[in-house]
C-alpha positions as a printed Julia matrix, in Angstrom:
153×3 Matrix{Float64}:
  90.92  115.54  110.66
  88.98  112.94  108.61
  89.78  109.61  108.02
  89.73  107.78  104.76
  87.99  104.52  104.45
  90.14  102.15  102.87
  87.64   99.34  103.01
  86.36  100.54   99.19
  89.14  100.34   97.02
  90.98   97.39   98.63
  87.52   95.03   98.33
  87.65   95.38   94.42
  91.33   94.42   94.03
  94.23   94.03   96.45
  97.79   95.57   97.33
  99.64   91.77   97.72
 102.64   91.97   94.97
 102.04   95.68   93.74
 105.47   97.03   94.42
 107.26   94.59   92.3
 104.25   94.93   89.31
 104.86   98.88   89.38
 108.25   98.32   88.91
 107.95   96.03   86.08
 105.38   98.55   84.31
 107.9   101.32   84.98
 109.78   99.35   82.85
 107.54   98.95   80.07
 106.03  102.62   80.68
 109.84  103.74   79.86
 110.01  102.23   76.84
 106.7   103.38   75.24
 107.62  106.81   76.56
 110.82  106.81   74.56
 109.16  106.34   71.48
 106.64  108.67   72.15
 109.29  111.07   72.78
 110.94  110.06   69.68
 107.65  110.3    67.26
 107.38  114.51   69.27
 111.17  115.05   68.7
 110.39  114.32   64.88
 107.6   116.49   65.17
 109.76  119.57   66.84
 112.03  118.88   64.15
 110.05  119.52   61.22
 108.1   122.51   63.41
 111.63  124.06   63.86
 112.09  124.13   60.06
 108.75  125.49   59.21
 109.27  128.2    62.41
 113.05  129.31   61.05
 114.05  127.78   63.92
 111.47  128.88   66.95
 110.11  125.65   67.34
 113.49  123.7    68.4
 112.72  125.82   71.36
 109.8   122.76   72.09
 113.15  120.4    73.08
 113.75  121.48   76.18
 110.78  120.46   77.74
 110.47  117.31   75.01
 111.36  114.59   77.56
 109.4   115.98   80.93
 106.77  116.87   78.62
 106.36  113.76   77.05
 106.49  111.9    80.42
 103.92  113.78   82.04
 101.44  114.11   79.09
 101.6   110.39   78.64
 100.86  109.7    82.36
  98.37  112.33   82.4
  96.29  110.99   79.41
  96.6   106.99   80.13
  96.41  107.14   84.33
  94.13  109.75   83.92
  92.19  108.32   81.66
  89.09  105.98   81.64
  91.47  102.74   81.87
  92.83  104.3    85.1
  96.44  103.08   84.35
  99.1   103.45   82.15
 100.07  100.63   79.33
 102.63   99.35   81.81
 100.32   99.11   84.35
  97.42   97.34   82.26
 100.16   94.7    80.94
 100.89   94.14   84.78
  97.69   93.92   86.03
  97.37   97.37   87.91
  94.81  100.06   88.02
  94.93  103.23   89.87
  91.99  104.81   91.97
  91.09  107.29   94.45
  91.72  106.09   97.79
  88.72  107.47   99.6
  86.03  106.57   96.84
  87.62  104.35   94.83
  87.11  105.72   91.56
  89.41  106.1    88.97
  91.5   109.9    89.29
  91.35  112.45   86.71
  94.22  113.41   84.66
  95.42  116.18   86.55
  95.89  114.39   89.99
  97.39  112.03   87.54
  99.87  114.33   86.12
 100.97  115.3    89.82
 101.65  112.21   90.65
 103.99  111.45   87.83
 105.44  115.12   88.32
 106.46  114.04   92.1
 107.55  110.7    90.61
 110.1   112.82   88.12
 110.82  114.85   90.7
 111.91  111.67   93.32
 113.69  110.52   90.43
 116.31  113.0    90.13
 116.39  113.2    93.39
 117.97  109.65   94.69
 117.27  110.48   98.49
 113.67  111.3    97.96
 113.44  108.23   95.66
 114.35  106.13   98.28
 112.19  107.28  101.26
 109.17  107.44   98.85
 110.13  103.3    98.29
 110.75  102.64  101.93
 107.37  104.51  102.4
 105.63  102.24  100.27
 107.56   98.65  102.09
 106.96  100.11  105.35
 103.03  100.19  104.21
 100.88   97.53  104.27
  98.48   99.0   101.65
 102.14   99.11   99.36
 101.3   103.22   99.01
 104.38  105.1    98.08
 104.51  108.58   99.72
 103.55  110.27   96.08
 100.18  108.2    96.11
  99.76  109.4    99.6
 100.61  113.19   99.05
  97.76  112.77   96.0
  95.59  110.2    97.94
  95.5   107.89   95.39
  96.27  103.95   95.47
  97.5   101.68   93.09
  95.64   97.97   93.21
  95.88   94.75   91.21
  92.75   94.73   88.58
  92.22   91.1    89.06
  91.67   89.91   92.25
């Protein structure tokens, strides 16, 4: 079994306050992610007409969709954090190397946040996880090995 050096990514930022910071850009990410899914649903809309009909077939996976592409594209990204997450003051890396993660571990972890979501019990254990911690790492960033630290210091 290896161990994972945590010395790298907790030297260029720090875990002190993340919890509460997550769940303030949760906040924000929710709100930007209903408007995305808004600007899509107009989209399937005028697909569905120009499809007879086919492409209303794009709303059930609209909101999960949406959710996961955005998270994907802005965690994933070269920013390493979602809007929420930038306005807070949070980046995401890898927690071995401490680089930022590529869009498909980032799309994972959202997909096992969605997943904890709808699922109260996990939801909770994956919180108490992450008080229990002191590195603040919920049990999603540790089943993707990923860790979320403040961007300034």
């Amino acid at each position: 079994m290896t161990t994972i050096p945590q010395t790298i990514p907790l030297a260029a930022g720090g875990t002190t306050g993340v919890l509460g910071r997550r769940f303030v850009a949760l906040l924000i990410d929710l709100v930007i992610i209903a408007g995305f899914v808004m600007v899509l649903g107009f989209a399937i809309t005028i697909l569905g007409f120009l499809t007879f009909g086919l492409g209303w077939l794009l709303f059930a996976i609209l909101v999960p969709g949406a959710a996961i592409l955005y998270t994907a594209l802005t965690m994933g990204g070269p920013g390493a954090s979602t809007i929420g997450m930038r306005l807070c003051g949070l980046r995401v890396v890898d927690a071995a190397s401490g680089v930022g993660i590529d869009p498909l571990r980032a799309a994972a972890h959202a997909l096992l946040f969605y997943f904890a979501a709808y699922t109260f019990l996990i939801l909770l254990v994956d919180v108490v996880i992450g008080f229990l911690r002191d590195d603040a790492r919920l049990g999603r960033d540790l089943i993707v090995n990923l860790i979320v630290l403040r961007a300034r210091p």
